[in-house]
RODO-2510 file (C-alpha; in nm, 4 decimals, decimal comma):
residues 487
     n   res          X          Y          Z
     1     x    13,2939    22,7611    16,4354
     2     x    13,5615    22,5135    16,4769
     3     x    13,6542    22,2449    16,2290
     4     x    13,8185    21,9333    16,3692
     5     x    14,0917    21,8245    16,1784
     6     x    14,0227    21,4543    16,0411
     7     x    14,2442    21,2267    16,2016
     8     x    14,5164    20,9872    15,9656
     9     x    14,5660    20,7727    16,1859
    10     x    14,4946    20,4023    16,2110
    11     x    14,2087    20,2631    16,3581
    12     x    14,0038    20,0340    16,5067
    13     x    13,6630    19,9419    16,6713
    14     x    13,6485    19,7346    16,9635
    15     x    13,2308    19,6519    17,0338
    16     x    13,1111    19,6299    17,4093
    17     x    12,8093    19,4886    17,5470
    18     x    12,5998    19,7688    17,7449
    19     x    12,4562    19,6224    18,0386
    20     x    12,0887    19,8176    18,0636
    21     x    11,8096    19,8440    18,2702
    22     x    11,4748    19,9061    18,1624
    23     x    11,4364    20,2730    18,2295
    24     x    11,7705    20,3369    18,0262
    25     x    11,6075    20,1195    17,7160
    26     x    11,3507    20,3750    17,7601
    27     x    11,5372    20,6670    17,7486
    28     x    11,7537    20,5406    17,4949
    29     x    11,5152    20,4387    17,2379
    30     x    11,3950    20,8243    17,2733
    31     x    11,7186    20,9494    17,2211
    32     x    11,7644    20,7209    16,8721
    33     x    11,3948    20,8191    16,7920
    34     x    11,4832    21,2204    16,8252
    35     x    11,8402    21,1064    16,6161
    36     x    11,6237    20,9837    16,3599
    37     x    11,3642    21,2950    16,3254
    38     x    11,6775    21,4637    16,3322
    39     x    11,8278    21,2953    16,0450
    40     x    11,5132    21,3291    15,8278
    41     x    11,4939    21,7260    15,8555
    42     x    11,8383    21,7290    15,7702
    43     x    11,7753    21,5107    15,4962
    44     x    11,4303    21,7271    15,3838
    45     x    11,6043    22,0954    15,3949
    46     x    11,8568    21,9858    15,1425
    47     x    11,5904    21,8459    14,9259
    48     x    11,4792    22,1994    14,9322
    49     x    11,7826    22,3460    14,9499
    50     x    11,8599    22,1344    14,5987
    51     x    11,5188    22,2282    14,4766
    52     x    11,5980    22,5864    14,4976
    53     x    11,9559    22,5511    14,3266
    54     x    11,8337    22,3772    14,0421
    55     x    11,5480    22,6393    13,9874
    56     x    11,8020    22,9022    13,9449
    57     x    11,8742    23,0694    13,6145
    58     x    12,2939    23,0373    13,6785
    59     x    12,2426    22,6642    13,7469
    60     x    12,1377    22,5876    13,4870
    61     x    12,3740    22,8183    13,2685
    62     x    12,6868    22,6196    13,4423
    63     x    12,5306    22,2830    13,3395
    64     x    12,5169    22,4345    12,9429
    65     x    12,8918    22,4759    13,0277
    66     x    13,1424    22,2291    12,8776
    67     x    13,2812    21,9929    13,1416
    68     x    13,5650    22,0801    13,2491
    69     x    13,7817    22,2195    13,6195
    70     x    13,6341    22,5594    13,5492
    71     x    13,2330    22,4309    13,5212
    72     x    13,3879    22,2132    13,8535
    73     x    13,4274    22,4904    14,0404
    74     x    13,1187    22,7215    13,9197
    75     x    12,8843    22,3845    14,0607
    76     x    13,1374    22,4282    14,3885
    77     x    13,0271    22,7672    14,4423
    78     x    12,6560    22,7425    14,3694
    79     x    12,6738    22,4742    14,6221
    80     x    12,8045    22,6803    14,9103
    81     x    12,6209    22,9771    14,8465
    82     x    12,2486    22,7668    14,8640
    83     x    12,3507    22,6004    15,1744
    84     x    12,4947    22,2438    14,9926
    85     x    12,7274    22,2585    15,2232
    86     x    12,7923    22,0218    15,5526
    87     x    12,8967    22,3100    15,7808
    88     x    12,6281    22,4906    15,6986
    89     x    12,4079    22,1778    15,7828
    90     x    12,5598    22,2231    16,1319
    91     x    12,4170    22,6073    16,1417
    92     x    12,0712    22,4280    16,0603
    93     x    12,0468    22,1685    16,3537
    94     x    12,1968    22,3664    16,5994
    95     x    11,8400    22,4981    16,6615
    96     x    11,6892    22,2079    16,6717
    97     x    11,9921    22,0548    16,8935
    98     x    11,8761    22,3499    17,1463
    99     x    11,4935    22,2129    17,1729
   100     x    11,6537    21,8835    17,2868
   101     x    11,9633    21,9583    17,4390
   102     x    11,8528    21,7401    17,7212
   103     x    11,8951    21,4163    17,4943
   104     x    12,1012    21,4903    17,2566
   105     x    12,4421    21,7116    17,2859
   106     x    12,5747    21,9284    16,9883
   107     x    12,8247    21,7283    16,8403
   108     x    12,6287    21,4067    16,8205
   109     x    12,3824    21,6346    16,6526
   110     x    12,6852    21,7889    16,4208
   111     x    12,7653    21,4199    16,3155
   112     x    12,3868    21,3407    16,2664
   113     x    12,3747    21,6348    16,0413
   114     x    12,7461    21,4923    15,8900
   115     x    12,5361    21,1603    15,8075
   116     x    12,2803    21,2885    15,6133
   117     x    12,4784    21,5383    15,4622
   118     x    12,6511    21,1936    15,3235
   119     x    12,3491    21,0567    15,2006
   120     x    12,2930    21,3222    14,9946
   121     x    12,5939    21,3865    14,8181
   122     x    12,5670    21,0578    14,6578
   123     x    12,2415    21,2138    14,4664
   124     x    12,4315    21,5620    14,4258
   125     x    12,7366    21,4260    14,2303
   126     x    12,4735    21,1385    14,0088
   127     x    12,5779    20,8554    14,1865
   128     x    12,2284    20,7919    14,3471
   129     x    11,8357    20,8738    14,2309
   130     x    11,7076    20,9538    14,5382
   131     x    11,8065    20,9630    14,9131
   132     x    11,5764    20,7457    15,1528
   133     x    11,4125    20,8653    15,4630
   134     x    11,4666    20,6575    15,7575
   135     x    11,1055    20,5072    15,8802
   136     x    11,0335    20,4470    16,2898
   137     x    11,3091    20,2202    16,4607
   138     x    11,5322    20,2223    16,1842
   139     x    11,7964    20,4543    16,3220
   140     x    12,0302    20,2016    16,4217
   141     x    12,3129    20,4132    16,5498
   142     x    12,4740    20,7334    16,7338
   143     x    12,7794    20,8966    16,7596
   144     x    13,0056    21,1745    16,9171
   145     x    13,2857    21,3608    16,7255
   146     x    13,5791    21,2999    17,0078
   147     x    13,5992    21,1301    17,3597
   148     x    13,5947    21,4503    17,6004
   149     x    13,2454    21,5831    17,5393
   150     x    12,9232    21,4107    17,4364
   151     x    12,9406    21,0046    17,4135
   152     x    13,2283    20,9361    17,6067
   153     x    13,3601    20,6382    17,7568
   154     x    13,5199    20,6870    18,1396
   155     x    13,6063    20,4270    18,4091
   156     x    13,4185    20,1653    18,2289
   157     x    13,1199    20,2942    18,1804
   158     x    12,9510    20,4665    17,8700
   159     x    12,8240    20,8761    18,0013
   160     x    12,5491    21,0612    17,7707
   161     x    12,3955    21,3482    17,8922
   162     x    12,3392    21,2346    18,2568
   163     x    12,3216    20,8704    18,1305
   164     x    12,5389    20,6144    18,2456
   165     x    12,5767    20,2891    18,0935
   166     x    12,8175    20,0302    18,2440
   167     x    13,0021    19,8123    17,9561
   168     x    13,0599    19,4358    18,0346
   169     x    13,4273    19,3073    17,9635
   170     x    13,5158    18,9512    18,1135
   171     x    13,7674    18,9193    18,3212
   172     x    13,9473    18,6304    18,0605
   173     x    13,9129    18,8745    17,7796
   174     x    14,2371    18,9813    17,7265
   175     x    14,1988    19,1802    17,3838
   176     x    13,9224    19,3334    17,5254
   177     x    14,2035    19,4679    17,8207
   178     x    14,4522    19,5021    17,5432
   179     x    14,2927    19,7255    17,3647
   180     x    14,1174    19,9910    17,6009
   181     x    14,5105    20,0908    17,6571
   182     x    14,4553    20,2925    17,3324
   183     x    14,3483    20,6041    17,3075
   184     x    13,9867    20,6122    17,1827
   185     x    13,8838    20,8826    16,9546
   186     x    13,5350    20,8980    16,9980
   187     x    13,2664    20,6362    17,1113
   188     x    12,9307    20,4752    16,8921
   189     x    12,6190    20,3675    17,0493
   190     x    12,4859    20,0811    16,8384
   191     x    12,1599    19,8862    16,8781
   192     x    12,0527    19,5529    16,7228
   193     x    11,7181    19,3646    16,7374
   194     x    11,7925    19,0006    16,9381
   195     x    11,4515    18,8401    16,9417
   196     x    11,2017    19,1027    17,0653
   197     x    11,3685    19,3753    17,2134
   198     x    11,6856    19,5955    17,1359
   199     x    11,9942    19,5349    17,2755
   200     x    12,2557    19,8214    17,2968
   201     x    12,6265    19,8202    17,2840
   202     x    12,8771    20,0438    17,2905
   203     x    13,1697    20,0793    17,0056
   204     x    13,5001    20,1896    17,0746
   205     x    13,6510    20,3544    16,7785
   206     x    14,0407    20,3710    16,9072
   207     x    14,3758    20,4558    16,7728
   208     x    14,6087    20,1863    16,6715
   209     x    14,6374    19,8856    16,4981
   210     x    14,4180    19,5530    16,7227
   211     x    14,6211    19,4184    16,9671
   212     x    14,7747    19,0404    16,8417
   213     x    14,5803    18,7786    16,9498
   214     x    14,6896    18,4836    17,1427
   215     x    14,7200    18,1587    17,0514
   216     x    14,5866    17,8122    17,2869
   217     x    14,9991    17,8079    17,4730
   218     x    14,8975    18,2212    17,5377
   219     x    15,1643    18,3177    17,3251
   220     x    15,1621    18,5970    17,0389
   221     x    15,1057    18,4639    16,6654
   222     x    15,4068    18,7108    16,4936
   223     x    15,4863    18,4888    16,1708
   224     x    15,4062    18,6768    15,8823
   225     x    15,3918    18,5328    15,5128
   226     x    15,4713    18,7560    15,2162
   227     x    15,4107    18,4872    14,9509
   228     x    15,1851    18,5889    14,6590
   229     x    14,8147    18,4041    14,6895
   230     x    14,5510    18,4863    14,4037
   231     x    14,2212    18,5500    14,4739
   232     x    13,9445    18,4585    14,1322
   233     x    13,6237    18,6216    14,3269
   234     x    13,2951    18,5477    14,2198
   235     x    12,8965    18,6331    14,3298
   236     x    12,9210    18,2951    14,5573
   237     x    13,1969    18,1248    14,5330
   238     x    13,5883    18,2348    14,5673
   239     x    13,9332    18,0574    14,4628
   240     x    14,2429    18,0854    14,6774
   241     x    14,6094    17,9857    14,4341
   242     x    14,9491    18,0459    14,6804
   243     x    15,2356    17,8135    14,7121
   244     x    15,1250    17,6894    15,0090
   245     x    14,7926    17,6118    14,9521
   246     x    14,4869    17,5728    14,6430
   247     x    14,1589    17,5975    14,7551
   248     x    13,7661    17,6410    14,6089
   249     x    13,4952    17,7218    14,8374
   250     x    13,1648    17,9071    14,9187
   251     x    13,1416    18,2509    15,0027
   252     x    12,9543    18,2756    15,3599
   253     x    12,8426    17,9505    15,3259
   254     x    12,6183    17,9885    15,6449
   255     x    12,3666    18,2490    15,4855
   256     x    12,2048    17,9201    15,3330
   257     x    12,0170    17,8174    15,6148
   258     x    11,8442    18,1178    15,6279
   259     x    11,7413    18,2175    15,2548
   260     x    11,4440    17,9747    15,2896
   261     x    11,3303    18,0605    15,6487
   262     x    11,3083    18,4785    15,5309
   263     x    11,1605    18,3923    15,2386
   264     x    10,8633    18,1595    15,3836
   265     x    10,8139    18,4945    15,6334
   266     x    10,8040    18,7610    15,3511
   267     x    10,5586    18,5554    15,1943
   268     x    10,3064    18,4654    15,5099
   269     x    10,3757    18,9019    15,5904
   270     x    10,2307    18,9557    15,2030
   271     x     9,9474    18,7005    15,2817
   272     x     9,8392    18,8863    15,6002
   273     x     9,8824    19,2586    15,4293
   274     x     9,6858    19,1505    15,1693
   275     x     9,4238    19,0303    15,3655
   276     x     9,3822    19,3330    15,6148
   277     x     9,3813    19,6057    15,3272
   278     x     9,2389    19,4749    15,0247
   279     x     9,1510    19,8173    14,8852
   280     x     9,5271    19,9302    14,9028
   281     x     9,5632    19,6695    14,5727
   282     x     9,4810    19,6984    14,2245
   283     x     9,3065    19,4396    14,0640
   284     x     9,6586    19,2733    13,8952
   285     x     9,7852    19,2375    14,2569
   286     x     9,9985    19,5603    14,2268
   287     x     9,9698    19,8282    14,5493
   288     x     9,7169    20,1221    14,4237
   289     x     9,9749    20,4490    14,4828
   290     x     9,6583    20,6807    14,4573
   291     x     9,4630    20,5100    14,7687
   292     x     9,6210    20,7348    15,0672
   293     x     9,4338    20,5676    15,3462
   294     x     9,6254    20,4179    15,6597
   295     x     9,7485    20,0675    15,6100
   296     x     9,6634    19,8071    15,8530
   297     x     9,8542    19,4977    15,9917
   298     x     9,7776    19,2100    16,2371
   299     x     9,9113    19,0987    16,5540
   300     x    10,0558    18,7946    16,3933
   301     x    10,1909    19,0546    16,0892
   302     x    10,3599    19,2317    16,3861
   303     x    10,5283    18,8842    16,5196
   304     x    10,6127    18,7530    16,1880
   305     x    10,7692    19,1117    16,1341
   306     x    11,0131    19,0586    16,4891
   307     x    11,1096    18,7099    16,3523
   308     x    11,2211    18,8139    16,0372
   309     x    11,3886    19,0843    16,1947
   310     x    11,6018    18,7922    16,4088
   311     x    11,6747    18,6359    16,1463
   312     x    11,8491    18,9068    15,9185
   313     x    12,0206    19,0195    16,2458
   314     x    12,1604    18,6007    16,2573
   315     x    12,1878    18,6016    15,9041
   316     x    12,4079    18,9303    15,9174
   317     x    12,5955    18,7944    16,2184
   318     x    12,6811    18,4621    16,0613
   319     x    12,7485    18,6536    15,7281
   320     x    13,0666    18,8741    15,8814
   321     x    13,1757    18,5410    16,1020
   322     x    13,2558    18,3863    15,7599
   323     x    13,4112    18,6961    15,5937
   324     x    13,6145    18,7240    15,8988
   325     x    13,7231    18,3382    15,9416
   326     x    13,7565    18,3362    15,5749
   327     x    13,9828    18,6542    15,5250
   328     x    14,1907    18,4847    15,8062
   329     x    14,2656    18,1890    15,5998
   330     x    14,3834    18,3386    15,2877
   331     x    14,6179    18,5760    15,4915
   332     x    14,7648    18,2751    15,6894
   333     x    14,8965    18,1458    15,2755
   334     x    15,0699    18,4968    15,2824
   335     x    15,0191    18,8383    15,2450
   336     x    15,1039    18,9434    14,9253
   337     x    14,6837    18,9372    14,7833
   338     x    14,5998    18,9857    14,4538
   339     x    14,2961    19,0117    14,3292
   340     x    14,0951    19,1366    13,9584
   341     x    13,8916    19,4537    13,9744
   342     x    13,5057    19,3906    13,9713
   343     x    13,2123    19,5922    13,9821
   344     x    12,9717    19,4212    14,2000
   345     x    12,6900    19,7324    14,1472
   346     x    12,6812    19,6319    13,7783
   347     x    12,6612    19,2888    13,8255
   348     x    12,3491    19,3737    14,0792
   349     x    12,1544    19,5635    13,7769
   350     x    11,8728    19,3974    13,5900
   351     x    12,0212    19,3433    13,2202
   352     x    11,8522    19,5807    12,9670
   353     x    11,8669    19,3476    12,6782
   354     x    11,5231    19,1329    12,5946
   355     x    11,6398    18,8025    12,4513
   356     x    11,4277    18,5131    12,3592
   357     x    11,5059    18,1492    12,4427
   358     x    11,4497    17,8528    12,2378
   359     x    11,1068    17,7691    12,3057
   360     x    11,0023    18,1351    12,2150
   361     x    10,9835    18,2552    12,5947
   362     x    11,1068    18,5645    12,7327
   363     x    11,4391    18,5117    12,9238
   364     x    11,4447    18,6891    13,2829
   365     x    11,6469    18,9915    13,3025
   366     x    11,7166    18,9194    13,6479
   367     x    12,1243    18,8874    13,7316
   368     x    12,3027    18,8216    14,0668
   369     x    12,1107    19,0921    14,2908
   370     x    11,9896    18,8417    14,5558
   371     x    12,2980    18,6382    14,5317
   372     x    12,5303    18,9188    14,6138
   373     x    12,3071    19,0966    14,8884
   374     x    12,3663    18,7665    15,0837
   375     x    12,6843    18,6707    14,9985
   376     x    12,8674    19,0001    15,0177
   377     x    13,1750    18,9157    14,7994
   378     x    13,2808    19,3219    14,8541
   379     x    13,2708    19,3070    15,1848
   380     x    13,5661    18,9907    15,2200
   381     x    13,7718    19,1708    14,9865
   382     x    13,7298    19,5005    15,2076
   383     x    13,7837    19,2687    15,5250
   384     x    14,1499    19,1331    15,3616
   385     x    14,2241    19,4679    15,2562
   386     x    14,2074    19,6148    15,6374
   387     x    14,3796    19,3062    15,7752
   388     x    14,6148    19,3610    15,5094
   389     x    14,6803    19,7201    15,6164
   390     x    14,7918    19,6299    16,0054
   391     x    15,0689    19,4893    15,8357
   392     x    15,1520    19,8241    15,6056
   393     x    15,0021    19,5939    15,3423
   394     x    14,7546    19,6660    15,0707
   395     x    14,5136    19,4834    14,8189
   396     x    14,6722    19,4603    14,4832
   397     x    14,4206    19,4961    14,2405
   398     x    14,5279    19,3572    13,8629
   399     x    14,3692    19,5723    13,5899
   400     x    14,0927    19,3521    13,4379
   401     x    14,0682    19,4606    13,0641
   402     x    14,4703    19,3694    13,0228
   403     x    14,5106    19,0489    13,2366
   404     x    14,2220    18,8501    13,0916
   405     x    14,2007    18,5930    13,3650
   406     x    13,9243    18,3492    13,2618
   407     x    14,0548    18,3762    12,9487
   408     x    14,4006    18,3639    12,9200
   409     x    14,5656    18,0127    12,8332
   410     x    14,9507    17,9836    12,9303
   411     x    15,0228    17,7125    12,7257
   412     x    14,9364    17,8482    12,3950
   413     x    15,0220    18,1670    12,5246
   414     x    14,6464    18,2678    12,3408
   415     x    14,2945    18,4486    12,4461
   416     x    13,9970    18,2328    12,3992
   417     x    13,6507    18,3668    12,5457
   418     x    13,4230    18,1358    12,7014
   419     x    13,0362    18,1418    12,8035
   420     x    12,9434    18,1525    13,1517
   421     x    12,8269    17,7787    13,1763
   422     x    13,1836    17,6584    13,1210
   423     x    13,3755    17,5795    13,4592
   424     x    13,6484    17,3708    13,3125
   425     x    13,9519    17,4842    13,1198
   426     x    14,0739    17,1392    12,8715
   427     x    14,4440    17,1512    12,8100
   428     x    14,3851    16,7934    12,6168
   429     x    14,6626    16,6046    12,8405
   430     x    14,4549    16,7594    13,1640
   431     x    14,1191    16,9317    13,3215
   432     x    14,1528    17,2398    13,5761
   433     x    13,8797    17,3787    13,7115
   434     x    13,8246    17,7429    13,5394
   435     x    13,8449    17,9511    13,8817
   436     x    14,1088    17,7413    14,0414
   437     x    14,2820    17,8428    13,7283
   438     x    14,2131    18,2528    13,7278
   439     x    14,3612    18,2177    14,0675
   440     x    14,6625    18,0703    13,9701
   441     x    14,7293    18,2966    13,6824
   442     x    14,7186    18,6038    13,9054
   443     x    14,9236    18,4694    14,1720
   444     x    15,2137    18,4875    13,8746
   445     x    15,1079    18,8313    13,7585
   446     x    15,4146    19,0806    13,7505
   447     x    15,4937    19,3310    13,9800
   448     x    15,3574    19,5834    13,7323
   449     x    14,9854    19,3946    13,7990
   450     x    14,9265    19,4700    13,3720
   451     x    15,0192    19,1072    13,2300
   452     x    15,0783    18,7999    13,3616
   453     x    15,4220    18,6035    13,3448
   454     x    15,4223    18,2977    13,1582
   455     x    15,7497    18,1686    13,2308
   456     x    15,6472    18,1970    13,5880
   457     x    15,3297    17,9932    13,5018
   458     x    15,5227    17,7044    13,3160
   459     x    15,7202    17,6371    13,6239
   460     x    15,4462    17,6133    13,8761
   461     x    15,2049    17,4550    13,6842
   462     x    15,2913    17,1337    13,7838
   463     x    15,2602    17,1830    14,1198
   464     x    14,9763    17,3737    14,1386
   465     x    14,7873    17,0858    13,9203
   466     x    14,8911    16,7987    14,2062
   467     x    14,6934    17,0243    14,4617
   468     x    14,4091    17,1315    14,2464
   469     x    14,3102    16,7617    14,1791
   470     x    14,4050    16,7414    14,5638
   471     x    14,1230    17,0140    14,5922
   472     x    13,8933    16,8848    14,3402
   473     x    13,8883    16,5003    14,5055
   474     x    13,7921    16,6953    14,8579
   475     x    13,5143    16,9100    14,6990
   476     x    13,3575    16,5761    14,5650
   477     x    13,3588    16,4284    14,8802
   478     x    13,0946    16,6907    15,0108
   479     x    12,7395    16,6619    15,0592
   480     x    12,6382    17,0046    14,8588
   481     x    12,8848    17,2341    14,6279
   482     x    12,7465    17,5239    14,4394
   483     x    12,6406    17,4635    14,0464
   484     x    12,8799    17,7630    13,9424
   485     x    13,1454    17,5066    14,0999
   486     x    13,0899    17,2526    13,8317
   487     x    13,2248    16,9583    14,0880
***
């Protein structure tokens, strides 16, 4: 068995439309289908595989064990020897790869196997309850291991197994042209619901850094800014603090027009599953887990099902497009990024304290789950830090507990905690807005990223307040600003 060495390198995906005709959809959406079953077994015989291990009398010995590099390695060895393993994962599908080895080649089988072999790790080593089976359609990609055998890109066109797929680039596009000089390391068939079909495309996964893009004269955009900008990121909003520039604004503002459209959708879907399969319910409206009979839906279920399923595509779509403009803009102040460590997962959890409100009513537990599904503040920061790394750049990340951001007051030079609701920090002889602020204090953070530097602070303060109010006058100006603004 050979092992392909993983590759260091830098790299990038360039995504091309497939042009396809309706036979190819067809054989296609078999192809993804058979991925998927794939995946699932995969997924299912190290369930069992998992089962077995934890049944075993020395398994359960090692986890008596005090922690430690020795118990480490004991749990290492267990796993290999009952199969826990993701070459051994390989040994399993290559059967199965056999059966349909007119669809699907070995290594885009190996890397299916890879995938779920992913999935589960994340329940082997605690960090997930349970690994989840993916249901009919939702297998919404494939991939090869290298660009000679398999999925392969040649002459333009996208080869599988006797399938050819021809990849539309425009004539105009020149990063498109720019970029398939690279060498491309392997190739990614993606597929996306548009409307009410799927539409295909092909990724490019090549080696490099992305070719620079042109400006309107068609002439290469080389200046690069190493100025320090702070980034204060929150569940929906973000503040930007450089010398160049102050600004407040909302995180993927264009996931707004959406929320309301899904959620009028989900509800009319509940309506109509009600209605067809009022036996599947308890009597408080809950689903009855112990009725196993087939659920039913309508034909107007099924198209309120496709339209939601536009709209999360759109909503996804316009979701990145922001990240991406966004990311752009606080690179253009300069390169030099700092930002606080946060744990978005924990935010995400329901609290586990009950408290009681004024009036004697429960107070929801409920945190910033919904808000940070759509507004993805992770996924900017992990968009900067990539940019970031074309230029042999990194995200500096300040450590949390020491810095004290939102709390930290340079003119006293003193801590002073304050509740959620308050957006303002008063200084007496002036009012700055309390994110504006958290961004300003880490762009004059020291080079160790532990404290911030106050003399640094004093001198910039004044300048950083005359474009703050700058910012402040602009966000009053606008129609709607969040509530966690406090404009």
């Amino acid at each position: 068995m050979s092992i392909l060495a993983k590759s260091t390198n830098p790299s990038y995906v360039l995504t091309l439309r497939l042009a396809t005709e309706i036979h190819q959809e067809h054989k296609l959406f078999k192809r993804f289908e058979l991925a998927r079953n794939i995946y699932n077994a995969c997924l299912g015989e190290l369930l069992k595989r998992y089962s077995t291990l934890k049944q075993s009398k020395r398994y359960k010995s090692v986890c008596r064990m005090e922690k430690g590099k020795q118990r480490n390695q004991m749990f290492s060895d267990l796993n290999k020897e009952f199969g826990l393993a993701e070459y051994s994962l390989h040994e399993f599908v290559k059967s199965m790869q056999h059966q349909f080895k007119q669809n699907l080649d070995s290594f885009t089988c190996q890397k299916i196997a890879t995938r779920a072999f992913k999935a589960f790790e994340k329940l082997l080593y605690k960090q997930g309850k349970k690994v989840k089976f993916k249901k009919y359609g939702e297998m919404g990609s494939v991939e090869g291991k290298t660009n000679s055998t398999g999925i392969r890109y040649k002459n333009g066109n996208i080869v599988w197994n006797a399938l050819v797929l021809r990849t539309i680039v425009k004539k105009k596009d020149v990063y498109a042209h720019l970029a398939l000089r690279d060498r491309i390391k392997f190739v990614r068939i993606k597929r996306e619901w548009f409307k009410d079909k799927y539409v295909y495309y092909a990724q490019l996964v090549l080696e490099g850094i992305p070719p620079k893009k042109y400006n309107n004269e068609g002439v290469k955009d080389n200046k690069t800014n190493e100025s320090k900008v702070g980034v204060d990121i929150g569940t929906s909003t973000v503040a930007v603090c450089s010398e160049n520039g102050v600004f407040l604004t909302e995180l993927a503002p264009s996931v707004a027009d959406f929320g309301k459209r899904i959620t009028m959708i989900q509800r009319a879907m509940d309506r109509s599953k009600r209605a067809m399969n009022p036996l599947k319910y308890n009597e408080d409206g809950t689903v009855d887990t112990n009725n196993k009979s087939k659920w039913y839906f309508s034909k107007r279920y099924i198209v309120k099902k496709n339209q939601l399923k536009e709209l999360q595509r759109l909503n996804k779509v316009k979701r990145k497009q922001d990240h991406e403009i966004l990311s752009n803009r606080i690179i253009s102040l300069g390169t030099n990024v700092i930002v606080e460590t946060m744990s978005f997962k924990v935010l995400q959890k329901r609290t586990k304290k009950t408290t009681v409100n004024e009036r004697g009513k429960f107070n929801s537990k409920k945190r910033f789950g919904r808000t940070i599904s759509n507004r993805a503040p992770a996924m900017l920061l992990a968009i900067i830090d990539r940019k970031l790394k074309y230029t042999d750049k990194n995200l500096k990340k300040v450590n949390t507990i020491l810095i004290r951001a939102s709390q930290y007051n340079h003119i006293t030079d003193t801590y002073e905690k304050k509740e959620l609701h308050q957006r303002w920090n008063d200084f007496h002889f002036c009012k700055i807005q309390r994110d504006l602020y958290s961004a300003f204090l880490l762009m004059n953070c020291k080079d160790n990223l532990q404290e911030i530097d106050r003399e640094l602070c004093i001198q910039n303060f004044e300048r950083f307040r005359e474009k703050h109010d700058l910012e402040i006058q602009s966000l009053k100006v606008k129609e709607r600003t969040p509530i966690s603004m406090g404009v």
